[in-house]
N, C-alpha and C positions, 0 to 999 in steps of 0.2 A: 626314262628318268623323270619324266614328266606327270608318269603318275604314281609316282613319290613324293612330289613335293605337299603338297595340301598335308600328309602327314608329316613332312619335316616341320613345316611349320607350326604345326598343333603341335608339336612335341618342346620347339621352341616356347612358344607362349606360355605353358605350362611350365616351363624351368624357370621361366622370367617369373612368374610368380612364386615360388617356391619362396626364390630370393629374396625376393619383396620381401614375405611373410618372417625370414631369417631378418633379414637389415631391421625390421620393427620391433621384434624380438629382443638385440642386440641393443638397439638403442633405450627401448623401454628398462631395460635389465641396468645400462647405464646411468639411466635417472635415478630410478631406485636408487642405487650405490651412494649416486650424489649426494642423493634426500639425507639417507642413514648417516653420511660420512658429518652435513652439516649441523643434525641435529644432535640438542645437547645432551651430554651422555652423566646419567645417575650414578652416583656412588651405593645406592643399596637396591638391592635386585629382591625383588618378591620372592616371601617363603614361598617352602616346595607344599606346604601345606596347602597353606592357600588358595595355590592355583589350582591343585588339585580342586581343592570345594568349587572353585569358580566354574572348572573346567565340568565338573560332573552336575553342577547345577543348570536349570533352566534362567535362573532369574538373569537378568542384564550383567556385562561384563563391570562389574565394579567391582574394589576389593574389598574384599568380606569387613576388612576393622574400618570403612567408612564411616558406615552407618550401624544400629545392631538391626539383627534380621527380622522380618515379616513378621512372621512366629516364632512359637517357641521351641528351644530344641530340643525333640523327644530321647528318647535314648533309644529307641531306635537307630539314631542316626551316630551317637556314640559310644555304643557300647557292644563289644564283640561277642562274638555267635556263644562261643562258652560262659559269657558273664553276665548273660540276661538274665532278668530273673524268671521264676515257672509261672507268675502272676503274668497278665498284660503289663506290653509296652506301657503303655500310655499310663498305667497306673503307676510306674515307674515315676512318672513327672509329678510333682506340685502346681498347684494353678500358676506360679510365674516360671513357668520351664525348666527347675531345677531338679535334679536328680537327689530323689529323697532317701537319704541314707542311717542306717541304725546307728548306735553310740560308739557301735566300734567301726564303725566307715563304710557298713556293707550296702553293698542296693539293696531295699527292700521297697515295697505296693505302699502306694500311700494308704490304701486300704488297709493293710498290713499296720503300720503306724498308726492310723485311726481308732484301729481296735484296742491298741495297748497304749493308747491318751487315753482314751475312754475308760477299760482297765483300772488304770490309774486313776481317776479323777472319779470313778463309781457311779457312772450311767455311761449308757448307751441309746443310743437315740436311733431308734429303730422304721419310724416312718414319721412324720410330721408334717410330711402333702406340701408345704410350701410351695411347691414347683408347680402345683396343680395338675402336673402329668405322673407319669410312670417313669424310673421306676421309685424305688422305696431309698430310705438313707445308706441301704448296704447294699445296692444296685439290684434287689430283686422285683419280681416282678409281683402283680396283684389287680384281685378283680373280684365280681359278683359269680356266685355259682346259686343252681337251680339244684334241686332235686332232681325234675322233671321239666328241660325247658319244650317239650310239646306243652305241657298246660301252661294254657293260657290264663287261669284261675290263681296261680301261685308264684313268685317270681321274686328275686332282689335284683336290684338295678344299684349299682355303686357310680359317684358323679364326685364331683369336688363345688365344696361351696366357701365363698367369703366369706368367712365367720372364724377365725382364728383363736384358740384356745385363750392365746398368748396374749390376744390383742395387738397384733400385727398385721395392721392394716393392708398388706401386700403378700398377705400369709395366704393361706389356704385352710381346710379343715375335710376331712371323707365324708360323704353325705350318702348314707344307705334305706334307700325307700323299700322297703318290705312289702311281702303278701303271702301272708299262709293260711287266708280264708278261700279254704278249694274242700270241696268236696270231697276230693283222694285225698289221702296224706299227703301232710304237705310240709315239709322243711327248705330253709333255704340259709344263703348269708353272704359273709365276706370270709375270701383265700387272700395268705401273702406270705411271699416265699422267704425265711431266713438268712437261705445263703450258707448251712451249715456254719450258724455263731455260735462259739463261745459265749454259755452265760455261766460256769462256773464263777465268775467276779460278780457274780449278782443276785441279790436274793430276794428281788421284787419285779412282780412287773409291771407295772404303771401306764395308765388310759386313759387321757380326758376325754370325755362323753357328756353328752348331753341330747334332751330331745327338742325336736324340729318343730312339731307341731302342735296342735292341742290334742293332736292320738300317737301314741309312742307307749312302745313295750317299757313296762319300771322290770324289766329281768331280762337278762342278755347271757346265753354260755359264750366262755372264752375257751378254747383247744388250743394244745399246744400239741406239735409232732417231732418224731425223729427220723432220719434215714431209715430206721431197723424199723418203720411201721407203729412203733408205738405210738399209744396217744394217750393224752389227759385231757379231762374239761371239768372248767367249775363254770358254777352259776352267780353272777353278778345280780343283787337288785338294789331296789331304794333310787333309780334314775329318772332326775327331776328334768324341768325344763332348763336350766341354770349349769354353765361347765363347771363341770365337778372331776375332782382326781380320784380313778379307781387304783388301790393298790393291793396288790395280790402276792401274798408271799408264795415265791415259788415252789415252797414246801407243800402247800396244798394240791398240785397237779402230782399225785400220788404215782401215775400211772408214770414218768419220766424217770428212767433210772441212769441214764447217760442226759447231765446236763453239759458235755459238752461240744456235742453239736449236734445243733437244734435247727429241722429243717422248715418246719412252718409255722403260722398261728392261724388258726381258724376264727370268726365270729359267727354263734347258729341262730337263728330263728328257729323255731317249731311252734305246730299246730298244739303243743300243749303246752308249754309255760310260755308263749309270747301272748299277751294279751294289753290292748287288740290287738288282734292276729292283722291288721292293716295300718302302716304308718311309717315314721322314720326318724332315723335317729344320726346325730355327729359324730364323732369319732378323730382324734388328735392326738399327737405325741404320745404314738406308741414308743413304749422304750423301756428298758430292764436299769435297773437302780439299783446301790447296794445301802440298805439302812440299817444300819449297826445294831442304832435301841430295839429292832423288831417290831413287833404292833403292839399295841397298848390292849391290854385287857378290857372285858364287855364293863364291868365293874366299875372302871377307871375311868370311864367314861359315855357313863349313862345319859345324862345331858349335853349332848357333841354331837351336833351333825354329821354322820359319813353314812359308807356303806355298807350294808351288811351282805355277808358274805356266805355261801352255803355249798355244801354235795355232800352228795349219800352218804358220805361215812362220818362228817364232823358236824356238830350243832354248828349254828350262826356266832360270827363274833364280828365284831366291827373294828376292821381296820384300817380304813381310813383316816386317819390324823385328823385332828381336828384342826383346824387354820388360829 
């Protein structure tokens, strides 16, 4: 019997605590009760909405209609699987978080909308550098391309400089420093990517330019491309120190037979009509315009500053407006 006990004992003290742990239990479970039973009870109970957002959210437990929230809400967050639209979410939104809709209520891209204001109102504003980065106004992208970037003899370097066409002083302008005095042949320039736009609404394309320094090319080809590979270029000249508007009827890039969607614009240097072949030039508010009256005949305005305009197959005419 004797040596039983040590484990009766141990078997006791452990039931004694059990108990404990029940009696605390009990009584804690009893306050609660109390707590609930004194506290004062609400006649209107949180939507089921709500608490969901609360519940799925990270932010602090407060209710959603306190305050409004942090940001803005994308449609991601309320718009289901089948009624997004094929554009980005986020294009979805307006700058104050609302869900940008067509006339007849549907979601569409604010880019979507952008295009058909623009459309309507007869320009398009296709780069204007403001931002001094990348990317462009129809979110593409753009840069300096080499011929040849081994040689070191020949090269275009694309930067942004303070100098605004506009005279917005918080603007920006593209700033393209050249070199196609090399030895080898040498071309170079500015790439920027479309975005496959629509320019059927347009039947200009518009560039203020200007040069930088006291050596700058007065001749610049402008390209224009499509998906299918085609391309057109004409040659711009008459480019002073002074910002000036280049304006090119679209009709002259002969080689585009689908203008409605246009995937690049090119600017070239070459070792044969840039002259000097070393220097650099501005570049702003790129963009496609729709001008009703057309261009003003050579005749009509012999004494009018603009630009003259040329390629292989048409004499010069100057169409540039006059101011």
């Amino acid at each position: 019997m004797k040596k039983y006990l040590p484990a009766f004992f141990a078997l006791f003290f452990i039931s004694s605590l059990a108990g404990a742990d029940e009696l605390t239990d009990s009584m804690e479970a009893a306050l609660a009760q109390q707590s609930e039973s004194s506290a004062p009870q609400s006649d209107v109970s949180e939507p089921a909405a709500v608490t969901e957002s609360i519940v799925a959210s990270d932010a602090p437990m407060e209710p959603a209609f306190d305050a409004p929230p942090s940001e803005p809400v994308k449609a991601r967050d309320v718009l289901p699987e089948e009624a997004r639209p094929e554009t980005s979410l986020d294009e979805a939104v307006d700058e104050q978080g609302e869900l940008v809709l067509d006339e007849e209520g549907n979601v569409v891209s604010a880019k979507s909308l952008l295009l058909d204001e623009a459309a309507k109102a007869g320009k398009l504003m296709l780069a204007d550098f403001d931002a001094g980065d990348k990317p462009n106004n129809l979110g593409g992208d753009f840069g300096g391309w080499d011929k040849d970037p081994t040689d070191d003899t020949q090269g275009c370097r694309a930067t942004f400089a303070s100098d605004d066409s506009t005279g917005n002083i918080e603007g920006f302008a593209l700033r393209l420093d050249y070199d196609v005095d090399s030895p080898s042949p040498a071309y170079n320039g500015f790439w920027m990517k479309l975005e496959n736009v629509n320019a059927l609404p347009y039947d200009t394309l518009s560039i203020d330019v200007r040069g930088a320094s006291h050596k700058f090319t007065k001749r610049l080809k402008v390209e224009l491309k499509t998906p299918d590979s085609r391309s057109s270029s004409f040659f711009v000249s008459g480019i002073t120190d002074q910002w000036q508007t280049i304006q090119i009827p679209l009709k002259r890039f002969k080689g585009i037979k689908d203008w409605s969607v246009l995937s690049e614009m090119i600017l070239v240097f070459d070792d044969v009509n840039t002259a000097p072949k070393k220097g650099t030039l501005l570049v702003d508010q790129i963009r496609f315009e729709r001008i009703e009256n057309g261009m003003p005949q050579k005749d009509q305005a012999k004494d009018a500053t603009g630009y003259y305009l040329s390629d292989d197959k048409a004499p010069d005419e100057l169409i540039n407006r006059p101011s």
